[in-house]
N, C-alpha and C positions, 0 to 999 in steps of 0.2 A: 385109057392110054396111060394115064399119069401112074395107076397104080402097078403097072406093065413094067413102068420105067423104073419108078422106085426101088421095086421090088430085086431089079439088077446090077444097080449101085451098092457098093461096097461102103465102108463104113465112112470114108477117110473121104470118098465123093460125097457123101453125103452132108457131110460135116460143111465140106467146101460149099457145094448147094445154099444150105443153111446158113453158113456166115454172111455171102455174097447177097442172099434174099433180105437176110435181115439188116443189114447194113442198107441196101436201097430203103426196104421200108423205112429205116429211122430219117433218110433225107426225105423220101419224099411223103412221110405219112406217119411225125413222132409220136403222136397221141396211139396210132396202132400198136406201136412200135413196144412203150412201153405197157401196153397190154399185153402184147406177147411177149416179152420180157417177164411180165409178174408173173403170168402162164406158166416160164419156162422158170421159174426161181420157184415157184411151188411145189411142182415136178420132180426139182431137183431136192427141195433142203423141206418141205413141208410149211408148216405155219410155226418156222424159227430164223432164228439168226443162225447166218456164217462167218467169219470171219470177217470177211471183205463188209456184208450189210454193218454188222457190229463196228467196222470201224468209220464207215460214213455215217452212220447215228455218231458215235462219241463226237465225231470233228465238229456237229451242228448244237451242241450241248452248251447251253451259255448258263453258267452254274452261279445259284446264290451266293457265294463266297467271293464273285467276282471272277473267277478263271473262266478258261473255255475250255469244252473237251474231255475226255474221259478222268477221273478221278482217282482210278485203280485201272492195272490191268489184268489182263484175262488170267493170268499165272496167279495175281494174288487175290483175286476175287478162289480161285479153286483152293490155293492155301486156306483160305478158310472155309472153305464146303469142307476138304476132306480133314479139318481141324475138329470138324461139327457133324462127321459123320454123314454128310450130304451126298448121294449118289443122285447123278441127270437119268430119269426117263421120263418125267413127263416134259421136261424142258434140258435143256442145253446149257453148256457152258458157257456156251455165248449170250443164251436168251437173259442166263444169271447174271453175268458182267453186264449187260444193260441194264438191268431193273437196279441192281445195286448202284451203278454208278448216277440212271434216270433219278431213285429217290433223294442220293445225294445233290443231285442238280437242282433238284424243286425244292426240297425241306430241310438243309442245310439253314443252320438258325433256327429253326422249329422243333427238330426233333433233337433229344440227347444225343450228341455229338463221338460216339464210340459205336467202335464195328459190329457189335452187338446187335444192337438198335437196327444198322442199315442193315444186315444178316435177316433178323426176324421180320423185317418189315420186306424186305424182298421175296421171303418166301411165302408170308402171306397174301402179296401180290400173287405171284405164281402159281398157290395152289386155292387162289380165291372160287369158292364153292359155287357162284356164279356164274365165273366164269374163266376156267381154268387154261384150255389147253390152248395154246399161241396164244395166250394172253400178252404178252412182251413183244411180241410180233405184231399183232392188231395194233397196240395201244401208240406203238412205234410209227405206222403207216397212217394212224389219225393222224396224227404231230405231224407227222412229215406232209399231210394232204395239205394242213389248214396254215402252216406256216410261210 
């Protein structure tokens, strides 16, 4: 029956369906909630950052120099991809402005202090032979389990 029904809903009922189910689940069953949630963000954006994720990561960023929050923004983390010839396909512009601003957060005082350094060391994070692809996505969801 369910598939009967479905199958005669239009887009815009469905959607409605969909919000209304998922809103009950998040009161009465969060932990479901945000499984289907990370379900539905996979779905949608793969194993990267969007926007919206990129900018709840920065706001949670309590940086060695003493600030909080993102470091650079997304406009000038790409000023310097396409400064460097950098084109996104195996990662994101978003997934780049986290790692860059992630290593300034950690290594700030450790490493040579020029865009350089947090450049080359972002993309070897990203295209680490290990383990490359949603690397900035995974490494972002451990932090964010254990914190």
């Amino acid at each position: 029956m369910h598939s009967k029904i479905l199958k005669d809903l239009n887009e815009i009922q469905l959607r409605k369906f969909a919000k209304e189910s998922l809103d009950y689940i998040k009161i009465y069953n969060p932990e479901m909630y945000e499984e289907i949630e990370h379900k539905l963000y996979l779905e949608a954006y793969g194993h990267h950052f969007n926007e919206w994720l990129l900018e709840c990561a920065l706001q949670g960023m309590i940086n060695e120099d003493g600030t909080k929050g993102g470091h650079w923004t997304v406009e000038q983390t790409n000023s310097v991809a396409r400064s460097k010839g950098l084109t996104f396909s195996e990662y994101n512009e978003y997934d780049f402005n986290y790692v860059m601003n992630m290593i300034y957060s950690d290594y700030y005082g450790v490493i040579r202090d020029d865009i350089d350094t947090y450049y080359n060391m972002s993309i070897k994070f990203l295209t680490d032979k290990d383990f490359s692809k949603g690397k900035a996505y995974y490494y972002y969801m451990m932090v964010k389990e254990n914190t």
